[in-house]
C-alpha positions as CSV (number, residue, x, y, z in Angstrom):
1,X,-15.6,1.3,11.5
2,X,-14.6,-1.3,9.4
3,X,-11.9,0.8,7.2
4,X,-10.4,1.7,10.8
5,X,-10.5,-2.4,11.6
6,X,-8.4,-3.4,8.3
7,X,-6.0,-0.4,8.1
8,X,-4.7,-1.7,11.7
9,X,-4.1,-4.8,10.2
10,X,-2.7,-2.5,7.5
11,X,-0.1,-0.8,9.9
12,X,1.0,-4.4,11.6
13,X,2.4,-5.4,7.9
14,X,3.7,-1.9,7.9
15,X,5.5,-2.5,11.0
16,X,7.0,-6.1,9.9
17,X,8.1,-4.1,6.6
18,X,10.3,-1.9,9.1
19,X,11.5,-4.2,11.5
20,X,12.9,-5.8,8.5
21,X,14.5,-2.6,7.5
22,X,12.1,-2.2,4.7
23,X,10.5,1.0,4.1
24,X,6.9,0.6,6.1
25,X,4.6,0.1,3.9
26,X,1.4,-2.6,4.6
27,X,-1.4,-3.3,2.8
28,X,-4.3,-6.3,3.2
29,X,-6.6,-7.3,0.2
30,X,-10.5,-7.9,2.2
31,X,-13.1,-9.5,-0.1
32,X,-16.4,-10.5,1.4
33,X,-15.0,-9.1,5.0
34,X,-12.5,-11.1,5.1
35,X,-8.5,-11.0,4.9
36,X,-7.8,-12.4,1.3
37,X,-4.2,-11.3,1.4
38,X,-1.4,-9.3,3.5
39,X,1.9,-8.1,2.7
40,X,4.3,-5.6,3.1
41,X,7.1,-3.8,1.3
42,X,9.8,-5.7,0.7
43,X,11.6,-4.8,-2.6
44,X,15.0,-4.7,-0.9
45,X,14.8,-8.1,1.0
46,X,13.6,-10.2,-2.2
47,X,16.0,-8.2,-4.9
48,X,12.6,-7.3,-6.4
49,X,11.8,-3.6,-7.4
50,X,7.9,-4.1,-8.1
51,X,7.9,-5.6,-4.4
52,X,5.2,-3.1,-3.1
53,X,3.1,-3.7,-0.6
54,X,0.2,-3.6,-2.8
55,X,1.6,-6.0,-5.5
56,X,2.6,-8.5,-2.6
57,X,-1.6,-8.6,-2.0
58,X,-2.6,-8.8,-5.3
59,X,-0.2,-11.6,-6.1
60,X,-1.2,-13.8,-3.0
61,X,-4.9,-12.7,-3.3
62,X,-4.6,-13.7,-7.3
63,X,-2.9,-17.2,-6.3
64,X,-5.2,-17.8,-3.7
65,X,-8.3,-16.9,-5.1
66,X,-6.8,-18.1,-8.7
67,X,-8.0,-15.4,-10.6
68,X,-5.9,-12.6,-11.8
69,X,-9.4,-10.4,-11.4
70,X,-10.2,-9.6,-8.0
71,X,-13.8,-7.3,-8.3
72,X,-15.6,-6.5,-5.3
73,X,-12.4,-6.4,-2.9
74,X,-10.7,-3.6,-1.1
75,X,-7.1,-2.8,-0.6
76,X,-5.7,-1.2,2.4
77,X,-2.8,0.2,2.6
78,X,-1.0,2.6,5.0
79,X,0.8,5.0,2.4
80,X,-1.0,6.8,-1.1
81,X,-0.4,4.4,-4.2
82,X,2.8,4.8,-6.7
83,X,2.0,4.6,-10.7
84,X,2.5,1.2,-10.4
85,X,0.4,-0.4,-7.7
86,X,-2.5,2.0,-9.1
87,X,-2.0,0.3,-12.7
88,X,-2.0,-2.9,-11.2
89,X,-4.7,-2.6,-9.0
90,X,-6.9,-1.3,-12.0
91,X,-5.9,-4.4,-13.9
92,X,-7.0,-6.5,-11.2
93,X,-10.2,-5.0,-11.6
94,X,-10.2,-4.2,-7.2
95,X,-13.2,-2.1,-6.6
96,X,-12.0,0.2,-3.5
97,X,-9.1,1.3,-2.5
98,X,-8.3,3.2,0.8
99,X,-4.8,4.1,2.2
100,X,-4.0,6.1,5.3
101,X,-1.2,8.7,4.4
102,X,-1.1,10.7,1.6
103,X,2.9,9.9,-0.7
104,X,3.9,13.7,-1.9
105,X,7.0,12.5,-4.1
106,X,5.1,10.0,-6.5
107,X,0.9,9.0,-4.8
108,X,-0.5,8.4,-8.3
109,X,-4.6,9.3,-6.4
110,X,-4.3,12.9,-5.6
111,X,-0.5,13.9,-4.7
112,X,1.3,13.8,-7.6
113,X,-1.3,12.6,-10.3
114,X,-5.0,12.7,-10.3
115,X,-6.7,9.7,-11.0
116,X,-10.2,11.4,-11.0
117,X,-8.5,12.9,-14.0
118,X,-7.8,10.0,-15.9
119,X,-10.7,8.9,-18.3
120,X,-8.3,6.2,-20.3
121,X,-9.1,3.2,-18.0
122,X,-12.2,0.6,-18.5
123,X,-12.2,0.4,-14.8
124,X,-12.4,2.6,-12.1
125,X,-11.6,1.9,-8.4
126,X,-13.4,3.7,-5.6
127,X,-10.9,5.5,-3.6
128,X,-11.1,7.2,0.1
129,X,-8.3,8.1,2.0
130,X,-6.8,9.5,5.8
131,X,-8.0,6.0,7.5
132,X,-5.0,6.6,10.2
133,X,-3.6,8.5,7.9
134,X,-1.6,10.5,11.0
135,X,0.0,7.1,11.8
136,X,1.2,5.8,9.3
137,X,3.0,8.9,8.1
138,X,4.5,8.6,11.8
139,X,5.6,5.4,11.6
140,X,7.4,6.3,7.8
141,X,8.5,9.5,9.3
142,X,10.5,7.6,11.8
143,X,12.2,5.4,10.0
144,X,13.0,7.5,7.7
145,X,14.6,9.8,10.4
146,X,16.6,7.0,12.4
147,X,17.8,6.0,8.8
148,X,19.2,9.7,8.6
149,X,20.2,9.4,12.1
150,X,21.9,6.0,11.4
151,X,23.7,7.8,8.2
152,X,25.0,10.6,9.6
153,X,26.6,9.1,12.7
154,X,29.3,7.3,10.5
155,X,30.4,10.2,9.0
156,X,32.8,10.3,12.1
């Protein structure tokens, strides 16, 4: 009950990601059952390609907390990690990770790599996934769709 509670809060940064024309993707860091963190995507908006939602959490939970190490947390977020959040969020030492819809052109969990496969890491993260997994690939579905729509239309 409580993964459905934060991945909501999850798809609400999601939705702020698209409304700024950002591909939506939303993520909150919980620690202790609370909201440590949330962020968005936002890579285009702050000319910053590591600009994940994920790595907007662990920055503000890492400031906030001020500790670059955030055990015992979880991260939710509404779309399968990239190479990059995963490394990051296994440097932060995070201990669960949960995200809603499953990213077929690069998830680093179980769509394009396998992290039960890699042994290399002093630290592993806990992992479940398909919270709302139905929504939020809607809601990427979408924009991706009205962005086709949008791009097609001024072909004239």
């Amino acid at each position: 009950m409580q993964d459905h509670h934060w991945m909501l809060k999850a798809l609400e940064q999601a939705k702020i990601a698209e409304a700024m024309g950002e591909v939506p993707v939303g993520a909150v860091l919980v620690g202790k059952g609370v909201a440590v963190a949330h962020g968005y995507n936002q890579p285009r908006r702050s000319f910053d390609p590591t600009a994940h939602a994920e790595i907007i959490v662990l920055r503000k939970a890492a400031e906030r907390l001020c500790n670059y190490r955030l055990p015992n947390t979880t991260v939710y977020v509404t779309l399968e990690p990239c190479s990059m959040c995963l490394g990051a969020l296994i440097h932060a030492r995070v201990s669960r990770l949960v995200f809603g819809a499953r990213e077929p052109r690069s998830g680093a969990i179980v769509s394009r790599q396998r992290y039960d496969h890699i042994d290399y890491f002093n630290h592993k993260i806990e992992w479940s996934e398909g919270i709302l997994a139905e929504e939020s690939a809607s809601l990427l579905s979408k924009f991706f769709e009205s962005r086709r729509t949008k791009s097609s239309s001024c072909l004239g």
